[in-house]
C-alpha positions in Angstrom: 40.4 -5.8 -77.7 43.6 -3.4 -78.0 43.1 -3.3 -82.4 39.0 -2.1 -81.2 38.8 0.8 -83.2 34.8 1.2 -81.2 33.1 1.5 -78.2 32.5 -2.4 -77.1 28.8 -1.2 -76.0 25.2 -1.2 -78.2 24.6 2.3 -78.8 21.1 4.2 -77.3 18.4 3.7 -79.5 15.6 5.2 -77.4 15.6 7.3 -74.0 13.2 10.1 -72.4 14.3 12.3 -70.0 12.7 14.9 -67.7 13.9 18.3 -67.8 12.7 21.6 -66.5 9.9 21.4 -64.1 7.6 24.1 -63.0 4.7 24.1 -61.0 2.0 23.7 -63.8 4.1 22.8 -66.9 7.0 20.4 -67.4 9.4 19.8 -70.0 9.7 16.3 -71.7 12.6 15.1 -74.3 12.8 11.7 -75.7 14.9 10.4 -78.6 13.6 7.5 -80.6 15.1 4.9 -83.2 12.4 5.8 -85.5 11.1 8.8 -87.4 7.3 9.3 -87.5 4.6 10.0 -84.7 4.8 9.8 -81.4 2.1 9.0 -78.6 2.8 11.0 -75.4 0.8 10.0 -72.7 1.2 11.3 -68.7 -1.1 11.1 -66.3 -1.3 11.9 -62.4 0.6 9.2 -59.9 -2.1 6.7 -58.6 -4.9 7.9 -61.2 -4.1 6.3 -65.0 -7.8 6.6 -66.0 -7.3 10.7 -65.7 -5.0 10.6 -68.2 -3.9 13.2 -71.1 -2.3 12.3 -74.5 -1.3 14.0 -77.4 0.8 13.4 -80.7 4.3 14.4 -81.4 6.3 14.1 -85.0 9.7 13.4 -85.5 10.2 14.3 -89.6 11.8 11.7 -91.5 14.5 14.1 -92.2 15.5 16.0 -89.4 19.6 17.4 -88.0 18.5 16.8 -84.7 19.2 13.3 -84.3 16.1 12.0 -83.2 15.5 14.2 -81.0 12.7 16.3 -79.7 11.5 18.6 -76.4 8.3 19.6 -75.7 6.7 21.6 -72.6 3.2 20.7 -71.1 0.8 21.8 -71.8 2.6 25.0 -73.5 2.6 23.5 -76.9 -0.4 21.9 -77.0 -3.4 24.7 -76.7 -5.9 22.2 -75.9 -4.2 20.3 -72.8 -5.1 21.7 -69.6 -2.2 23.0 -67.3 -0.6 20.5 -64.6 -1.1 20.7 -60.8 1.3 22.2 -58.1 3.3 19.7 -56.3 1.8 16.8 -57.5 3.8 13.4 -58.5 3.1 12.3 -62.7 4.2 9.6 -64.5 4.5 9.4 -68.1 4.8 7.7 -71.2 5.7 7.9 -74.9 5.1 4.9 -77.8 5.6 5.0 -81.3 2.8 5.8 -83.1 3.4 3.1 -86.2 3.6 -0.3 -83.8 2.8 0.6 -80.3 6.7 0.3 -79.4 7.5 1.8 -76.2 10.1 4.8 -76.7 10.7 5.3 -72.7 8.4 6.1 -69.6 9.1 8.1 -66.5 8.1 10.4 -64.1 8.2 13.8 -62.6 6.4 15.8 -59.6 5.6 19.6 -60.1 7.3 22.3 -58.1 5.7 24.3 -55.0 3.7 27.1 -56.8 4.7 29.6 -54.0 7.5 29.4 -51.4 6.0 28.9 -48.7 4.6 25.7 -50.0 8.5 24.6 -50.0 8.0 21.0 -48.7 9.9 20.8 -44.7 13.1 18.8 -46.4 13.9 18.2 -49.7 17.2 18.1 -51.9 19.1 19.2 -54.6 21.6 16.6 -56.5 25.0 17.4 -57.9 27.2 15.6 -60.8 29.5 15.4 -63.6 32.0 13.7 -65.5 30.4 10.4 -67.1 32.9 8.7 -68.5 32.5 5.3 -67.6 34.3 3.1 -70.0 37.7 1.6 -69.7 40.0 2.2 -72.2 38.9 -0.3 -74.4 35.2 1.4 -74.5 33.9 -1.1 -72.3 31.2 0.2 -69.8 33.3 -0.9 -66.2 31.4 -2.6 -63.4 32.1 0.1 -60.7 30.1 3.1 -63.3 27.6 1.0 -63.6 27.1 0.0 -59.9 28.0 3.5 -58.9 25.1 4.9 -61.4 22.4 2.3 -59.4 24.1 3.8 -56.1 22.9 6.9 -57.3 19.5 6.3 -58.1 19.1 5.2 -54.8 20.8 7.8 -52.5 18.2 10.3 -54.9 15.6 8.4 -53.8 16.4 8.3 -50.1 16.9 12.3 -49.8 13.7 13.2 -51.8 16.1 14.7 -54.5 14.1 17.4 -56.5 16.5 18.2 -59.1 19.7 16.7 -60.0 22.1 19.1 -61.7 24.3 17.7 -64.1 27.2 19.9 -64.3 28.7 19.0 -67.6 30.9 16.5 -69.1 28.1 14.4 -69.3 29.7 13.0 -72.6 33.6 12.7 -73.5 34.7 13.4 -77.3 38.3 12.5 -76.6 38.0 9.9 -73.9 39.2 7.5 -74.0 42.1 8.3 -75.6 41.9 4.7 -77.9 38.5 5.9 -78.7 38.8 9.8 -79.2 37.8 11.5 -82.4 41.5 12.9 -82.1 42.2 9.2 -82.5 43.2 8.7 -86.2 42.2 5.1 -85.8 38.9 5.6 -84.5 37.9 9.1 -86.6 38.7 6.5 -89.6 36.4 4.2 -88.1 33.5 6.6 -87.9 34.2 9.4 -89.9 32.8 11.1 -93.1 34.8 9.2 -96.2 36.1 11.8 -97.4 38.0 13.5 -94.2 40.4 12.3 -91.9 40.1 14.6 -89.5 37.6 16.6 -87.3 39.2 19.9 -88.6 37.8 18.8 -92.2 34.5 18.2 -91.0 31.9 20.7 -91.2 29.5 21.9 -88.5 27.0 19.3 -89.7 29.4 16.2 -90.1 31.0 17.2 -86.5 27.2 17.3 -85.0 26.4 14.1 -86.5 29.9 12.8 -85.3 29.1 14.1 -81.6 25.3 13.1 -81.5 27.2 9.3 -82.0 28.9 10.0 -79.1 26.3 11.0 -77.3 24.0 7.3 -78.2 27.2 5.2 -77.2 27.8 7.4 -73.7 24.0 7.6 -72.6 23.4 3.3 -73.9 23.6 2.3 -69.8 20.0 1.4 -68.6 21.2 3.0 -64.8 22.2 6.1 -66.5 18.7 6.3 -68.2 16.8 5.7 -65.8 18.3 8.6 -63.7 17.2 10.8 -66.5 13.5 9.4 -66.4 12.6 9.5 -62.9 14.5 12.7 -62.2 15.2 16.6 -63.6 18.2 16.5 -64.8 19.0 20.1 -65.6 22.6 20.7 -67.6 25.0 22.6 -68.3 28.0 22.5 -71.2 31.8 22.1 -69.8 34.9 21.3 -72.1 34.8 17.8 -72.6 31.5 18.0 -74.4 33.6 19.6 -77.2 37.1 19.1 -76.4 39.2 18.9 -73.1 40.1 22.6 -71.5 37.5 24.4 -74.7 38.4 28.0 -74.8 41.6 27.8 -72.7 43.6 27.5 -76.0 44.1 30.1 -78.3 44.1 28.2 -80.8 40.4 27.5 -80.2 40.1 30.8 -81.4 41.5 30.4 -85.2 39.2 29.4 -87.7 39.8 25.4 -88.1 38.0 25.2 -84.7 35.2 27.2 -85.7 33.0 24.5 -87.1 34.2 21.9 -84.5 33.1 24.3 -81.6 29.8 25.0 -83.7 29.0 21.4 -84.4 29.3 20.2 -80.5 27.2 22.7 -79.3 24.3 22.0 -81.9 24.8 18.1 -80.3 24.6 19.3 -77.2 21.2 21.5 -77.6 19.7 18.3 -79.6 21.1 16.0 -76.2 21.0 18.2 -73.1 20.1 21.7 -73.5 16.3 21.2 -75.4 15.5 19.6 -71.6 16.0 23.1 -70.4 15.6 25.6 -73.3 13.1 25.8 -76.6 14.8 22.9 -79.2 15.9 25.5 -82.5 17.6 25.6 -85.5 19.6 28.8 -84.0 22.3 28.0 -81.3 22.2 30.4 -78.6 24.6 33.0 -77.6 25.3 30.8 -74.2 23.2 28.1 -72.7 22.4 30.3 -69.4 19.1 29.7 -68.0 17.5 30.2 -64.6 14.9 28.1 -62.7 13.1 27.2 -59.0 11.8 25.0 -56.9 10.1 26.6 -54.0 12.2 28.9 -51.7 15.4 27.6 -53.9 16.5 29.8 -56.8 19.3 28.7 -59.8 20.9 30.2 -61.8 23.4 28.3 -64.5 25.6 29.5 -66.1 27.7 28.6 -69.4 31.4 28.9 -69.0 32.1 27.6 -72.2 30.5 29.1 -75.2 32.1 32.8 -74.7 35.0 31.6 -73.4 38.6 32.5 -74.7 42.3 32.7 -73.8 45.1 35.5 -74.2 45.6 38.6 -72.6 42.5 39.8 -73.1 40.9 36.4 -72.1 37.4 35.8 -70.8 35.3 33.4 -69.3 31.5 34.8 -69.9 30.2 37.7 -72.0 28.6 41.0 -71.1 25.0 39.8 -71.3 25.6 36.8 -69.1 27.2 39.3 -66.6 23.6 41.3 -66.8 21.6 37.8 -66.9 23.1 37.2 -63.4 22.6 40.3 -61.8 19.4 40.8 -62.5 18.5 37.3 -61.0 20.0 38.2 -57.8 18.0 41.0 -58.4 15.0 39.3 -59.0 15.3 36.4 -56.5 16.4 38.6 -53.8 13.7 37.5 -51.4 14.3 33.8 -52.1 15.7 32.0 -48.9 18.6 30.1 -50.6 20.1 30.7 -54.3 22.5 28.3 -56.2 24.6 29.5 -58.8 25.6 26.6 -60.7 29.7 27.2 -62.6 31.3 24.2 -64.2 34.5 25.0 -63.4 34.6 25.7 -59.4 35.6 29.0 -58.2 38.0 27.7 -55.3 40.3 25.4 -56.6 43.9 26.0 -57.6 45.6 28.6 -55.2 47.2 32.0 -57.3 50.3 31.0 -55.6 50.4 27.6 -57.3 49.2 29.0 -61.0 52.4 31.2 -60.5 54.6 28.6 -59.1 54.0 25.8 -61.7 51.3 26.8 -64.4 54.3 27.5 -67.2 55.1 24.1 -67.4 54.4 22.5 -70.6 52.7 19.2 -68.7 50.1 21.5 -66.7 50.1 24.9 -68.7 47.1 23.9 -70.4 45.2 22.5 -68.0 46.2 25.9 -65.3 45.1 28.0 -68.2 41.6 26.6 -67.7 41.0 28.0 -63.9 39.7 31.1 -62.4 42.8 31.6 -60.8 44.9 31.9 -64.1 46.0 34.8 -66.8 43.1 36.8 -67.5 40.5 34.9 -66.3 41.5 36.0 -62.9 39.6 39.4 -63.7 36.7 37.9 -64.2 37.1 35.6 -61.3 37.2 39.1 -59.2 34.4 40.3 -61.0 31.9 37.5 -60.3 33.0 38.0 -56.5 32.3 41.0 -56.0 29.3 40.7 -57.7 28.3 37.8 -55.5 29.4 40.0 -52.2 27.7 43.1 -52.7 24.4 40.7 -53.0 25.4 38.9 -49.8 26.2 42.2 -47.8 22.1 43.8 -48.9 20.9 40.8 -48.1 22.9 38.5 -45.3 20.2 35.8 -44.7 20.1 34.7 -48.2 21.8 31.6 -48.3 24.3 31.2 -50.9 25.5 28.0 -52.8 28.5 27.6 -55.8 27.7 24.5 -57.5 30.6 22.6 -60.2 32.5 19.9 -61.0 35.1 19.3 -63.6 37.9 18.4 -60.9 37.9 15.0 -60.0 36.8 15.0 -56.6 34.1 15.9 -54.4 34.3 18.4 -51.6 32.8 21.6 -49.6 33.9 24.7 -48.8 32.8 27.7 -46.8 34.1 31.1 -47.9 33.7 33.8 -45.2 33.9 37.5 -46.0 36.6 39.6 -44.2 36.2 40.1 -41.4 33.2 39.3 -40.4 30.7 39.2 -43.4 28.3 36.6 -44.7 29.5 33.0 -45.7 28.7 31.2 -48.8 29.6 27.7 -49.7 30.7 25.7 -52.4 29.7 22.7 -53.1 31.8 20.6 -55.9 31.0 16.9 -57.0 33.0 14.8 -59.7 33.3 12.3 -61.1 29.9 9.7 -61.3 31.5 7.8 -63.5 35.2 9.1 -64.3 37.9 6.8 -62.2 40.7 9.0 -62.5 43.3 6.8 -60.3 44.6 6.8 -56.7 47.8 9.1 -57.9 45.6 11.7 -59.3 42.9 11.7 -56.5 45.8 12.1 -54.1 47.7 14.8 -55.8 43.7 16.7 -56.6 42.7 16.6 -52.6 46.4 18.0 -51.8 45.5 21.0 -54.0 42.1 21.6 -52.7 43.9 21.6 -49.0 46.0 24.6 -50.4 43.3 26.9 -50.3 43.0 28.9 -47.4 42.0 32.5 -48.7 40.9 34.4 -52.0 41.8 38.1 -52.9 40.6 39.8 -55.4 42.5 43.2 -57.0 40.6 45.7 -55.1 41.3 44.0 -51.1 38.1 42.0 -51.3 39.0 39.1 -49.1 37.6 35.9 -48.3 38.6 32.9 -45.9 38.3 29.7 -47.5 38.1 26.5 -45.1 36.8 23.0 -46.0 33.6 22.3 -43.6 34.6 19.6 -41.4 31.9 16.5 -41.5 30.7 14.6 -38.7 32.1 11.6 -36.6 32.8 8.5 -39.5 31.3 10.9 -42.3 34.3 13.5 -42.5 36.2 12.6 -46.2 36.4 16.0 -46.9 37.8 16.3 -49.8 36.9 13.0 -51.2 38.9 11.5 -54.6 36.2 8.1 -55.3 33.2 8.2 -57.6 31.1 10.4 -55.8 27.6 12.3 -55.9 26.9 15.2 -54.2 23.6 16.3 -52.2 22.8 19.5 -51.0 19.7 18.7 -48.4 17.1 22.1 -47.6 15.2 21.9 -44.6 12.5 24.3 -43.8 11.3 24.0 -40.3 8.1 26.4 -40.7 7.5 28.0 -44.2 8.9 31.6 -42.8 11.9 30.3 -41.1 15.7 30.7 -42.6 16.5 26.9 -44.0 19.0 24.8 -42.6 21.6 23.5 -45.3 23.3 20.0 -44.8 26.4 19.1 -47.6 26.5 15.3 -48.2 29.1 13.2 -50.7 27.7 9.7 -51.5 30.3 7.2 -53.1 29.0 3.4 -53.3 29.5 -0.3 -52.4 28.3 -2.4 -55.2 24.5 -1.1 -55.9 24.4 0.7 -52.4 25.2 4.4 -51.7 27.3 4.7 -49.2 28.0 8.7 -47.4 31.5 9.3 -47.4 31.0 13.2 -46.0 27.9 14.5 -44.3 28.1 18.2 -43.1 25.9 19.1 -39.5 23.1 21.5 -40.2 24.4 24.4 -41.2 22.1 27.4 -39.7 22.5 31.0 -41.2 24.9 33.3 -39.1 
């Protein structure tokens, strides 16, 4: 095992996934071993004779890997549209010999907010990198992946956002394609490097990645049953993307390219139209009753140096119009890879210039530039809050290791908005680590921005036995909605799930949080 120069698992071959759901249309990706037609067939829950079907074609030569996306009934003129709130299930052969490509289901959002069903909730996770360092898929991902499935299914889980690094290109470190042993292994013959590889031989490289990451039956069946809605982070191209700025010179160019092609063809077609073009960012915005989201990509425009950013001038519009827009939802989540409260300035100061951390430092809100736009996005977020205090307000990331939740009041006596901030499902990162992450999260205690906007930071003490706050284990997060009448202000509830063998086990579980 220590000369494997591969990952010790069968790669995917075939997968369908649910993506962005709507109350009469729903998006549907699949990737199959084959090339040729398709047969997608969905029906409603309970009623299999009332079913609709239509044909789909993968071309024989296609960059996409396999892939395709398509919305119901959008694309097809002569389906009739689906039904609010209603449960589906679905199904997709191949069209040569009958084989099965995947089946799933889905259940269509509230068509108005007031049909918000009384409790529902929202899931939160990242970092899937569940093999040992030999690429073999460990017992506890796999277990904690069926945990999962599970807790979604006990808290009526409506989405699940999946909050990037839902694929590793350079871990594990035997098996990275920084790894001259292992880019030999799988490489184009004539590099041996990623920096020699075009756009297209680095997509091609990363959509591999993607088959042997996403081969676990548990993880695929989370993506079935459930809309998983995503968003790019660094490890889906390289560890601490944009933070470098050498990510800015032209041997990167293609590399940065090619990953994000691989992740359009793997993650973002569930969410946006599949196209040749790459988009500017892979922002998009979405619903579910009473519940607005916005997502936001803090990769694609990001870059380092004095004059540093983490987003781009249209991304900054994108999201104020949505509060805009959304301003009489009752709750909004703003979903940002990296969280917003996590390293303290005063530690960035203290220690950020040493070599060992620097780059990883350089990679937070809190650091060099990116501190502007840090103070940017809150002010932004606090001029919302003070026209409209009984909008509930929710950060959701990952990216750090642990899971916790924090409430951030306004000085002095403003509105509050929490953070929320699961990781990893899969990514066992050690006792040291965990230990030395939930000391740093303890640290915080306020933020300040450049013009005297102040905020007190606290993490939100759990219930009796349900209290790990922060927690460093494999953990989910849930963020549970409830809705007594359809009028009345919801009540939020913050809940970490970690596991015991297959069962989900809470580790933190907020009380009811009421607005104030």
């Amino acid at each position: 095992m220590l000369a494997a120069k591969d990952f010790a698992n069968t790669p995917l071959h075939n997968m369908v996934a649910v993506g962005l759901v709507e109350a009469r249309a729903v998006r549907l990706w699949m990737r199959s071993e084959h090339t040729g037609t398709l047969h997608l067939r969905w029906w409603p829950d309970g009623d299999a004779q009332a079913f609709s079907q239509v044909e789909v074609c993968i071309p024989a030569t296609n960059e996409c890997d396999n892939t395709l996306s398509v919305r119901i009934p959008d694309d097809f003129p002569s389906v009739r549209p689906l039904a609010p709130l209603r449960p589906y299930r679905f199904r997709v052969t191949h069209g040569a010999d009958g084989q099965l490509v995947g089946e799933g289901r889905f259940t269509t959002t509230p068509e108005r907010p007031e049909d918000t069903p009384t409790r529902y909730a929202i899931a939160l996770m990242s970092c899937n990198q569940p093999f040992d360092e030999h690429g073999v898929l460990t017992e506890p991902s796999d277990q904690m992946l069926r945990a999962t499935y599970r807790c979604f299914q006990a808290h009526n889980t409506k989405l699940v956002l999946t909050v990037g690094d839902q694929m590793y290109a350079d871990s594990p470190a035997q098996l990275s394609l920084w790894n001259p042993a292992h880019f030999a292994a799988v490489a184009p013959s004539t590099t041996t490097g990623l920096h020699e590889c075009t756009a297209a031989e680095v997509r091609r490289l990363y959509q591999r990645r993607y088959r042997q990451f996403w081969s676990s039956p548990a993880w695929q069946a989370i993506h079935a049953d459930y809309p998983c809605y995503p968003i790019l982070d660094d490890h889906e191209i390289v560890d601490n993307w944009g933070s470098k700025l050498d990510h800015q010179q032209p041997q990167w160019q293609a590399i940065g390219e090619g990953a994000r092609a691989a992740y359009l063809d793997y993650q973002g077609s569930r969410v946006l139209p599949m196209d040749r073009r790459i988009p500017a960012s892979f922002d998009y915005t979405a619903a579910y009753g009473n519940f607005g989201l916005f997502v936001m990509d803090l990769r694609s425009n990001r870059t380092a140096g004095a004059t540093g950013r983490l987003f781009s001038e249209a991304q900054v519009a994108a999201l104020r119009c949505f509060l805009h827009q959304h301003r009489d939802k009752k709750c909004l989540g703003i979903v940002l890879s990296v969280p917003v409260v996590h390293l303290p300035r005063l530690l960035v100061n203290m220690v950020g210039h040493l070599s060992r951390w620097s780059e990883d430092f350089a990679d937070r809100w809190a650091s060099g530039s990116h501190i502007r736009d840090r103070n940017r996005l809150l002010h932004m977020l606090y001029t919302h809050q003070q026209s409209y205090p009984a909008q509930r307000l929710v950060l959701l990331s990952g990216d750090i290791h642990i899971g916790c939740v924090h409430e951030l009041r306004w000085h002095p006596h403003g509105p509050r908005l929490y953070q929320l901030v699961s990781s990893g499902i899969t990514n066992d990162i050690g006792w040291l680590m965990q230990g030395l992450s939930k000391l740093v999260i303890r640290c915080n205690r306020r933020v300040t921005t450049d013009n005297a906007l102040r905020a007190q930071v606290r993490l939100l003490r759990g219930v009796a036995r349900q209290r790990q706050n922060p927690y460093g284990g494999l953990n989910v997060g849930i963020l549970e909605i409830e809705t007594p009448t359809p009028n009345a202000d919801p009540l939020l509830r913050f809940l970490l799930y970690s596991h015991r063998g297959e069962t989900p086990v809470c580790v933190y579980r907020s009380p009811l949080l009421a607005p104030q």
